[in-house]
PyMOL Python script that loads the backbone (N, CA, C, O; Angstrom):
from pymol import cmd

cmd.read_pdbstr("""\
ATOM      1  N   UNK A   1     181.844 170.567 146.991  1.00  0.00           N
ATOM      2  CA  UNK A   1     180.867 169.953 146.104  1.00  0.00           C
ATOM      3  C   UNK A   1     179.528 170.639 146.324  1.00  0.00           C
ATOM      4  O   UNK A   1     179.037 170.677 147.452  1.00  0.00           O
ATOM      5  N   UNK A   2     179.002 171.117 145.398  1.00  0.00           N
ATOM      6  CA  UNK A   2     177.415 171.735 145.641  1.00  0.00           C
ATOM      7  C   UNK A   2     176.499 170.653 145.841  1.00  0.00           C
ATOM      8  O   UNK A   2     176.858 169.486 145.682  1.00  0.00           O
ATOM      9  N   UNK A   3     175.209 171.006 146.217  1.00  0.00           N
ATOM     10  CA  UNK A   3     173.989 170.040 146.233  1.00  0.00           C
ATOM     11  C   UNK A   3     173.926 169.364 145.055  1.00  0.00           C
ATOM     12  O   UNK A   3     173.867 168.135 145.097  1.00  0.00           O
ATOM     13  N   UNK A   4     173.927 170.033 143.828  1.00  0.00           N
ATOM     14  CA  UNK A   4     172.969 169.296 142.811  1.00  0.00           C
ATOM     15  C   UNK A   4     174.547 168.048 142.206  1.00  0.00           C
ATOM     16  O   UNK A   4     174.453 167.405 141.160  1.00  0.00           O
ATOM     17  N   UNK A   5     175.418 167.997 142.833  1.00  0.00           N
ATOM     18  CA  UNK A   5     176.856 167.182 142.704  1.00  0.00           C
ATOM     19  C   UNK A   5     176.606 166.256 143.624  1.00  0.00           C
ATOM     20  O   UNK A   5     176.686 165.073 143.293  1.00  0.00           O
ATOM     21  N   UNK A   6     176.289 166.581 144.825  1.00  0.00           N
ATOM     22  CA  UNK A   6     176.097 165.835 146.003  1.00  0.00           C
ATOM     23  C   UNK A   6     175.287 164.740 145.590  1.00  0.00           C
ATOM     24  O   UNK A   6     175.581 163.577 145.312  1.00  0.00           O
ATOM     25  N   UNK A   7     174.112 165.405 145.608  1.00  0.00           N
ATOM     26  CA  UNK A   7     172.783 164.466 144.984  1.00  0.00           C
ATOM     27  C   UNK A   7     172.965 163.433 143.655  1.00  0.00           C
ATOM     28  O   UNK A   7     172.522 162.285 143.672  1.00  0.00           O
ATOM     29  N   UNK A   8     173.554 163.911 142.709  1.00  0.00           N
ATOM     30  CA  UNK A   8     174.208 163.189 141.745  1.00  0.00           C
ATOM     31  C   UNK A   8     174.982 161.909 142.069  1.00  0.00           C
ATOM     32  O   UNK A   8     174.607 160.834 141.600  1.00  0.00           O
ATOM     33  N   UNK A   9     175.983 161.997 142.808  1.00  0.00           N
ATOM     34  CA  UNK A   9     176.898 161.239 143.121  1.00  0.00           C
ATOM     35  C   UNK A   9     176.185 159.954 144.300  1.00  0.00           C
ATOM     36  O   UNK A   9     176.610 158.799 144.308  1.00  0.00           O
ATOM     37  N   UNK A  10     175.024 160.459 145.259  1.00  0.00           N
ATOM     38  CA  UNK A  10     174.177 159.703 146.119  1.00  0.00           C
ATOM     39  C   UNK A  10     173.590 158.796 144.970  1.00  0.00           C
ATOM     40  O   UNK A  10     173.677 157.591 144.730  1.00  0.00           O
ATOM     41  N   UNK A  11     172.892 159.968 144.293  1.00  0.00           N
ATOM     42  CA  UNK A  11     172.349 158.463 142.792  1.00  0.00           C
ATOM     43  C   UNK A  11     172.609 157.680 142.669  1.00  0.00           C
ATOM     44  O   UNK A  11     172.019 156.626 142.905  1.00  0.00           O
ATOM     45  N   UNK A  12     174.149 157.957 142.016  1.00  0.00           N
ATOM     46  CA  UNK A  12     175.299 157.197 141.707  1.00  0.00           C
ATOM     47  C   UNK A  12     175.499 155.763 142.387  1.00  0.00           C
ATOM     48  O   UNK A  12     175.775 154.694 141.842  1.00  0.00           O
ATOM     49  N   UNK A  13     175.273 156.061 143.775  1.00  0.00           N
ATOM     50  CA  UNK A  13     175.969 155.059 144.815  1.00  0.00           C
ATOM     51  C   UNK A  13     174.856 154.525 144.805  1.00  0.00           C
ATOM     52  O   UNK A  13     174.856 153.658 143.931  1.00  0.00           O
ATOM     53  N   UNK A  14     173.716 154.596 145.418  1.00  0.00           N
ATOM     54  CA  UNK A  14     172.317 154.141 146.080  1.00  0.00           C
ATOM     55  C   UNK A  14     172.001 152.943 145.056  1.00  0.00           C
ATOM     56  O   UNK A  14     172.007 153.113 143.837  1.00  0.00           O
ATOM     57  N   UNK A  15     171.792 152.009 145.528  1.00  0.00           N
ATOM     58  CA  UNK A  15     171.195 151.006 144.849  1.00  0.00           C
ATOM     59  C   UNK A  15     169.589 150.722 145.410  1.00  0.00           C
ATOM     60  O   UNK A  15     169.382 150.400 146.580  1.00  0.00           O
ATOM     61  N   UNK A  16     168.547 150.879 144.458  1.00  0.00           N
ATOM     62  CA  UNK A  16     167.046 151.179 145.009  1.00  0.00           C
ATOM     63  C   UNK A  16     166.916 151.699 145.693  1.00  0.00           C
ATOM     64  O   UNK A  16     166.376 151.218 146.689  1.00  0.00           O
ATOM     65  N   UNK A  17     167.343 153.179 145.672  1.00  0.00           N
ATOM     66  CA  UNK A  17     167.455 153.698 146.720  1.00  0.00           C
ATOM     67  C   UNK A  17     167.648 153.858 148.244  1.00  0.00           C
ATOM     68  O   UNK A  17     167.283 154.715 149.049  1.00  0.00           O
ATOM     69  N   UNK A  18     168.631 152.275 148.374  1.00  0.00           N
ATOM     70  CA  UNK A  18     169.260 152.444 149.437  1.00  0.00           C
ATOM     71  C   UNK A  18     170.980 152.822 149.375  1.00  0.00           C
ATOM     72  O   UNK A  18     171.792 152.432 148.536  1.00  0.00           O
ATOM     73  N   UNK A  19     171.196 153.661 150.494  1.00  0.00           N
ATOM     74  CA  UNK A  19     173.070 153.358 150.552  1.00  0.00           C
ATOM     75  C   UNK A  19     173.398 153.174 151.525  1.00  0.00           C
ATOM     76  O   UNK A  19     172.952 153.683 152.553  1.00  0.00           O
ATOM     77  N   UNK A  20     174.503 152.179 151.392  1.00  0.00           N
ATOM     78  CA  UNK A  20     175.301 151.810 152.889  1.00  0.00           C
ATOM     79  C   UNK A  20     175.948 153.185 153.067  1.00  0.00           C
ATOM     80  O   UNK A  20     176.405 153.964 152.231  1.00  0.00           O
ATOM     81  N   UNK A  21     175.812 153.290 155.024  1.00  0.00           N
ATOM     82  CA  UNK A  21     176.468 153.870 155.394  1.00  0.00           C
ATOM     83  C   UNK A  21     177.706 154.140 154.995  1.00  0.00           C
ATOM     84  O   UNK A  21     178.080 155.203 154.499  1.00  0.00           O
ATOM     85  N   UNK A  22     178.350 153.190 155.204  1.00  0.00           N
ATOM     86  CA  UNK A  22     179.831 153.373 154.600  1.00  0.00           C
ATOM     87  C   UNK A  22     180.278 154.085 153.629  1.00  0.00           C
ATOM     88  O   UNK A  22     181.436 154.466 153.459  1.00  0.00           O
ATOM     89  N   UNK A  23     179.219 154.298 152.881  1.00  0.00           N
ATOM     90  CA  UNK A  23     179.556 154.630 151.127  1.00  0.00           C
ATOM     91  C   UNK A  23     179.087 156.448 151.424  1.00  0.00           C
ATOM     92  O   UNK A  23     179.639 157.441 150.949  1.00  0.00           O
ATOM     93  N   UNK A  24     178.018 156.387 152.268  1.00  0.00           N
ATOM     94  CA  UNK A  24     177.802 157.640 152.951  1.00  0.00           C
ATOM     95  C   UNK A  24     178.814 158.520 153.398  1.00  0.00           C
ATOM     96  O   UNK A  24     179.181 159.663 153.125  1.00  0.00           O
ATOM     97  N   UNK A  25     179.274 157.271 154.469  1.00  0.00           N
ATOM     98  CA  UNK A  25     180.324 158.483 154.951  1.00  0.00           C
ATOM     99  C   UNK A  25     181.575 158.779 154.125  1.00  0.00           C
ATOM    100  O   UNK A  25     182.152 159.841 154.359  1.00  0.00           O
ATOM    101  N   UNK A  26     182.159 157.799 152.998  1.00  0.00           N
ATOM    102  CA  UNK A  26     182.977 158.384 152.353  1.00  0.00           C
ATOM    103  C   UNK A  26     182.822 159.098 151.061  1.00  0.00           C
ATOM    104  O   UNK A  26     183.742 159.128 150.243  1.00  0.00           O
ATOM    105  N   UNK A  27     181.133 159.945 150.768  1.00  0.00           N
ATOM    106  CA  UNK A  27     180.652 160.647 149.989  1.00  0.00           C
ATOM    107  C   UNK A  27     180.986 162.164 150.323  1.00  0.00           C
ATOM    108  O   UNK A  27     181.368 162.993 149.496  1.00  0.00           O
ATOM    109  N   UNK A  28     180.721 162.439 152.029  1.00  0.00           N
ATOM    110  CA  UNK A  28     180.884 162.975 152.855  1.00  0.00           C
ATOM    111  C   UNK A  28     181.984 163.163 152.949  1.00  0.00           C
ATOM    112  O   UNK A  28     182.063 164.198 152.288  1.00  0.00           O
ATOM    113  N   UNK A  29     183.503 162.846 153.456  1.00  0.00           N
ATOM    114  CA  UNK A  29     184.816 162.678 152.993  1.00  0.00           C
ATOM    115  C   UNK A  29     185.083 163.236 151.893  1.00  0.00           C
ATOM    116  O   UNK A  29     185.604 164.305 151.577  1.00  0.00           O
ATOM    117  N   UNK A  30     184.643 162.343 151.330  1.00  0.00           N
ATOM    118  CA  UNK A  30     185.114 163.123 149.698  1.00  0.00           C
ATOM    119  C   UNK A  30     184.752 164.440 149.472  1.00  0.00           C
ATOM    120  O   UNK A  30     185.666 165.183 149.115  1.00  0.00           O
ATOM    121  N   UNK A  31     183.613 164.927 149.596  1.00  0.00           N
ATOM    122  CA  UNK A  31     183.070 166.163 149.552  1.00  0.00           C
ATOM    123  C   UNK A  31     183.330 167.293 150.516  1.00  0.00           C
ATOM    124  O   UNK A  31     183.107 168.504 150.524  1.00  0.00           O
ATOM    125  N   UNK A  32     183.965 166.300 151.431  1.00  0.00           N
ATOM    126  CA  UNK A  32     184.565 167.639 152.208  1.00  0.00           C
ATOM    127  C   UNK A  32     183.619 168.361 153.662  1.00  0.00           C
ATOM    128  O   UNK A  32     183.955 169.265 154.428  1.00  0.00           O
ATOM    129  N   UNK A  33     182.282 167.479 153.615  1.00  0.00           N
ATOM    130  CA  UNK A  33     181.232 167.631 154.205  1.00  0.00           C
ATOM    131  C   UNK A  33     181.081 166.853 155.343  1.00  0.00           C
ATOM    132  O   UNK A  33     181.777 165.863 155.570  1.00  0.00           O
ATOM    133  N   UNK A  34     179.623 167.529 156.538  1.00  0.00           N
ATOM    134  CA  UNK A  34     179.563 166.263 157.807  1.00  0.00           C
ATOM    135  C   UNK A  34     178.723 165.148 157.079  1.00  0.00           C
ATOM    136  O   UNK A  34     178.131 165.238 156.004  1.00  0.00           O
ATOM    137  N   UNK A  35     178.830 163.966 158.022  1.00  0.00           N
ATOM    138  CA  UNK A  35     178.108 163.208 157.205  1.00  0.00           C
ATOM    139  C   UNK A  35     176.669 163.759 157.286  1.00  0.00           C
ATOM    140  O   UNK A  35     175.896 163.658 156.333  1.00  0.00           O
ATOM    141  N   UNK A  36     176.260 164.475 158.712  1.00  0.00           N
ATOM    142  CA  UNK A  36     174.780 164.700 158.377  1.00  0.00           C
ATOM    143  C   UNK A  36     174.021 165.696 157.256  1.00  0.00           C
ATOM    144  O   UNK A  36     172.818 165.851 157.043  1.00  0.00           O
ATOM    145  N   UNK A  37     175.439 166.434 156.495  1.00  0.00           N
ATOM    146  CA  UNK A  37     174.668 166.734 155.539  1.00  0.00           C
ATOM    147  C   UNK A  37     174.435 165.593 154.482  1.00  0.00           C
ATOM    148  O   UNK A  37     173.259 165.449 154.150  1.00  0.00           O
ATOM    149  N   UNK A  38     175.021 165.062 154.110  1.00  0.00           N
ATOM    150  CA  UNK A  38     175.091 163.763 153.530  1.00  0.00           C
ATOM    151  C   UNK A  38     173.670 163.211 153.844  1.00  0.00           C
ATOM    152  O   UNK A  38     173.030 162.626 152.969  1.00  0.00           O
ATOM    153  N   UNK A  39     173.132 163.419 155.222  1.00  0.00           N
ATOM    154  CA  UNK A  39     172.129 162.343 155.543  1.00  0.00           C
ATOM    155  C   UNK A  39     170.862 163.488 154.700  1.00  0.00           C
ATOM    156  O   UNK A  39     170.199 163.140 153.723  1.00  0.00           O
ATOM    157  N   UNK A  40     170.774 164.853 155.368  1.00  0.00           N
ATOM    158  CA  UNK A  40     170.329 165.473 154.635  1.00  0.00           C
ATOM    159  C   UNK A  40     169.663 165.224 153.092  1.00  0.00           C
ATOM    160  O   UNK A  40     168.502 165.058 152.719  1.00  0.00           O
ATOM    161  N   UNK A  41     170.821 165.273 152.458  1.00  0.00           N
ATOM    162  CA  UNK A  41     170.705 165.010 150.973  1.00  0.00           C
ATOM    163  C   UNK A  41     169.986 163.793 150.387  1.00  0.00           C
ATOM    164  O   UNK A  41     169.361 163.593 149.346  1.00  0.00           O
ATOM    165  N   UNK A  42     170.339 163.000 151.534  1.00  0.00           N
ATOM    166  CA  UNK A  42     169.947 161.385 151.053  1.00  0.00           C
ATOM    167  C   UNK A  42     167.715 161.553 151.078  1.00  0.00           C
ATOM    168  O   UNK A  42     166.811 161.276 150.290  1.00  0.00           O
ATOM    169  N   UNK A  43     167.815 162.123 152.411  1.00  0.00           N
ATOM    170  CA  UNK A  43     166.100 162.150 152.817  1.00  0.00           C
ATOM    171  C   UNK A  43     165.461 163.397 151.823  1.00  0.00           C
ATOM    172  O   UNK A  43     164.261 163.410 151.548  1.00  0.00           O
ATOM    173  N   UNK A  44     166.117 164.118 151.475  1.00  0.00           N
ATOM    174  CA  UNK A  44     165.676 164.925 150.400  1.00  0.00           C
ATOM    175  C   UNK A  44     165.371 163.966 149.551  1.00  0.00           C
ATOM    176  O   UNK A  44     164.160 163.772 149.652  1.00  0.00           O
ATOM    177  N   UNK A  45     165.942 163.111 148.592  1.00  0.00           N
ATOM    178  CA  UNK A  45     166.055 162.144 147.509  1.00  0.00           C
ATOM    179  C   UNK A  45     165.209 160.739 147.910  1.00  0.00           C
ATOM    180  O   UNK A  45     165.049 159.837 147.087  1.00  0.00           O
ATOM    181  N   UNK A  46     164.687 160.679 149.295  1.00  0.00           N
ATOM    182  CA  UNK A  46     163.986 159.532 150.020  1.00  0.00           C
ATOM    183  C   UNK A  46     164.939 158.561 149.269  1.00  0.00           C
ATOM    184  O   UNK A  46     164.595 158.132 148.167  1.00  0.00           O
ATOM    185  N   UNK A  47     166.125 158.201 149.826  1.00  0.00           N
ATOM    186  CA  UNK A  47     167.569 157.624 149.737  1.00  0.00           C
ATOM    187  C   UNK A  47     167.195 157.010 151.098  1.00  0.00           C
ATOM    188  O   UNK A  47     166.835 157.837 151.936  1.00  0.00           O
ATOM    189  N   UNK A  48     167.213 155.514 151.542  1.00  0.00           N
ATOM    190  CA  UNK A  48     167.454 155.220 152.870  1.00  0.00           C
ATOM    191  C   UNK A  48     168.902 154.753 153.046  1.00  0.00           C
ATOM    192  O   UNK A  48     169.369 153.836 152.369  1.00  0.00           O
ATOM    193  N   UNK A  49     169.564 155.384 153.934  1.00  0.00           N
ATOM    194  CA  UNK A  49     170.818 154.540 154.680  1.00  0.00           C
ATOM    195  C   UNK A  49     170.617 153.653 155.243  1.00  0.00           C
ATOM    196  O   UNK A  49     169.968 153.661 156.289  1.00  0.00           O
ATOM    197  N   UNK A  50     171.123 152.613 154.707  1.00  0.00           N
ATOM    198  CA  UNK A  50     171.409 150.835 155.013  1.00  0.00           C
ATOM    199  C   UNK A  50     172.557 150.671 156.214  1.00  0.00           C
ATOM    200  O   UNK A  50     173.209 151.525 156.815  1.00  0.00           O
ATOM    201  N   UNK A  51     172.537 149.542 156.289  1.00  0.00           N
ATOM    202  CA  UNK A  51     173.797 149.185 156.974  1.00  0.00           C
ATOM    203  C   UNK A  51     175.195 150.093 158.060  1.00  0.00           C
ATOM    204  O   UNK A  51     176.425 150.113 158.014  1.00  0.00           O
ATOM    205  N   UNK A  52     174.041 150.795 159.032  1.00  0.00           N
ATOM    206  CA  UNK A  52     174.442 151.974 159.738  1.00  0.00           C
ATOM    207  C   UNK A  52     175.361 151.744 160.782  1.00  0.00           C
ATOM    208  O   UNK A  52     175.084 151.049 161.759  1.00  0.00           O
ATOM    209  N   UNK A  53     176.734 152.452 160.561  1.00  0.00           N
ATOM    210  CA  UNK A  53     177.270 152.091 161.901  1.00  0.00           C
ATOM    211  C   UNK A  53     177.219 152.904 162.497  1.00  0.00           C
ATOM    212  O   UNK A  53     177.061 153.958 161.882  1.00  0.00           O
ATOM    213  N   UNK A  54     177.325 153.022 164.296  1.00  0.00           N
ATOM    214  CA  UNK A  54     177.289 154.246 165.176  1.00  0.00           C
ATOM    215  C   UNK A  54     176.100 154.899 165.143  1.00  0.00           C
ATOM    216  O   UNK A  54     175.759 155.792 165.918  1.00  0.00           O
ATOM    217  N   UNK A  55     175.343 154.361 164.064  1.00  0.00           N
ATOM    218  CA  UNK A  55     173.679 154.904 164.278  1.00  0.00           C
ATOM    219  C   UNK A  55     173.422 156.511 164.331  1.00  0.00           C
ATOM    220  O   UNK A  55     172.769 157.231 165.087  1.00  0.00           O
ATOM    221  N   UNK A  56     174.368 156.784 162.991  1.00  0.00           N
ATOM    222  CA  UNK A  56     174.380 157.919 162.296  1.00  0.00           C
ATOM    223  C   UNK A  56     173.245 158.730 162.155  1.00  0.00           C
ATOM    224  O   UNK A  56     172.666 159.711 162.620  1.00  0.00           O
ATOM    225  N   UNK A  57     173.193 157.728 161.167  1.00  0.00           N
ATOM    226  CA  UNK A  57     171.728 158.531 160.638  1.00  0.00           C
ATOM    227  C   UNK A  57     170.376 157.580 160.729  1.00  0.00           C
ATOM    228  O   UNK A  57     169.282 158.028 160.386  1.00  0.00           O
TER     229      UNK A  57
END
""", "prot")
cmd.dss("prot")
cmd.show_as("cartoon", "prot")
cmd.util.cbc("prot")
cmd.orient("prot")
């Protein structure tokens, strides 16, 4: 998945610009990616991850 897919799909999920972890890490999954690029993408987009388990990101 490229960035500008990545970022799309974070949209997608993020509600006011927050997303649960969870939804993170299986964006990440899906894409084939670590989650910290995932986290990456999210702070590019000032996306906060919610509901963090393992204190990811």
């Amino acid at each position: 998945m490229d960035q500008d897919k990545l970022k799309e799909r974070i949209q997608a999920e993020a509600d006011n610009s927050r997303l649960p972890c969870r939804k993170a890490f299986a964006i990440a999954e899906e894409a084939g990616l670590k989650p910290a690029e995932v986290g990456k993408a999210c702070n590019e987009l000032e996306v906060k991850i919610v509901e963090c388990q393992l204190s990811c990101f």
